[in-house]
C-alpha positions in Angstrom: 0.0 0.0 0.0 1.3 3.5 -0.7 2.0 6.1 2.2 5.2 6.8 2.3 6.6 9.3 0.4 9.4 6.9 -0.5 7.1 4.9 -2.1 4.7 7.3 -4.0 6.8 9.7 -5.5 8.6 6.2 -7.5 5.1 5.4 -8.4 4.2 8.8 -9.5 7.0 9.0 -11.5 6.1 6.0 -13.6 3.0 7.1 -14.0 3.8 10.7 -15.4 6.2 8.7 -17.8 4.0 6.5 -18.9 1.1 8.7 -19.5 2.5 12.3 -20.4 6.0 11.1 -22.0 7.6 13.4 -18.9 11.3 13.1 -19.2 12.2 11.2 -15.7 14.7 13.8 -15.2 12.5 16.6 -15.3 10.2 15.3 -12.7 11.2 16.2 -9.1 9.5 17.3 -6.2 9.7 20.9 -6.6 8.3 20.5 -10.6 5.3 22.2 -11.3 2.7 20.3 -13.1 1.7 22.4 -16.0 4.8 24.6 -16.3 7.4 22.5 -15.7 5.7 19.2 -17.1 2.7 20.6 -19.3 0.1 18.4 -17.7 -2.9 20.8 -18.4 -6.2 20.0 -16.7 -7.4 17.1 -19.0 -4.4 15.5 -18.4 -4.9 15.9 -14.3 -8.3 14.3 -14.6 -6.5 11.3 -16.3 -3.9 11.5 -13.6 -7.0 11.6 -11.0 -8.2 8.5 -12.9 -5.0 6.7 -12.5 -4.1 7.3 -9.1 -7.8 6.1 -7.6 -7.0 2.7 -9.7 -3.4 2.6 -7.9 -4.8 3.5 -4.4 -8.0 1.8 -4.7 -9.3 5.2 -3.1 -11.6 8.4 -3.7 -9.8 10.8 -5.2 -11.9 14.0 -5.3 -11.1 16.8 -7.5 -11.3 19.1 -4.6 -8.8 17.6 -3.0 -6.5 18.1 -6.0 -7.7 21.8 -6.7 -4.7 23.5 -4.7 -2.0 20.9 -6.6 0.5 22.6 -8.7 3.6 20.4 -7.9 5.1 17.0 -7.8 5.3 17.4 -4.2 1.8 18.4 -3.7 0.7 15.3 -5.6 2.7 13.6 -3.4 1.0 14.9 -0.4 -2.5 14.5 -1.6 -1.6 10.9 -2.0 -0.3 10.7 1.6 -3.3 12.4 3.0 -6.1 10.2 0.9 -4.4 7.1 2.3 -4.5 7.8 5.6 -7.9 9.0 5.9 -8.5 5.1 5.8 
C-alpha cells in the first residue's frame, strides 16, 4: 500500500512517464505540473483516474484543486491514504 513518500513519489513518476512522456529527469519534487511538465487539466483528470486505480481510493477533485507540484501530488496521496 502507498503512504510513504518513498514509495509514492517512484510510483508517481512512472505514471507521469508513462502517460504524459515526462522526461524522468524533469520530474522532481519541486516541478510544477503544468509549467514544468505541461500536464494541463485534461491530463490531471486522467492522472486523477489513475491514481484512484493505484490506491483503490476516492480521489476527489477538490482535493486536488490547490495541486500545482510534484510534491503536492505527493502529499495529496499521503493524506487520501490515511484518511482510511
Amino acid at each position: 500500500m502507498l503512504n510513504k513518500k518513498e514509495e509514492i513519489l517512484p510510483k508517481l513518476t512512472e505514471i507521469l512517464i508513462e502517460m504524459f512522456e515526462v522526461d524522468e529527469e524533469d520530474i522532481t519534487e519541486d516541478a510544477h505540473l503544468s509549467d514544468d511538465l505541461d500536464i494541463d487539466s485534461i491530463d490531471a483528470v486522467d492522472l486523477i483516474v489513475r491514481l484512484k486505480e493505484l490506491t483503490g481510493k476516492k480521489i476527489s477533485p477538490e482535493e486536488f484543486k490547490s495541486v500545482r507540484t510534484v510534491g503536492d501530488v505527493v502529499s495529496a496521496i499521503q493524506k487520501v491514504m490515511e484518511e482510511q
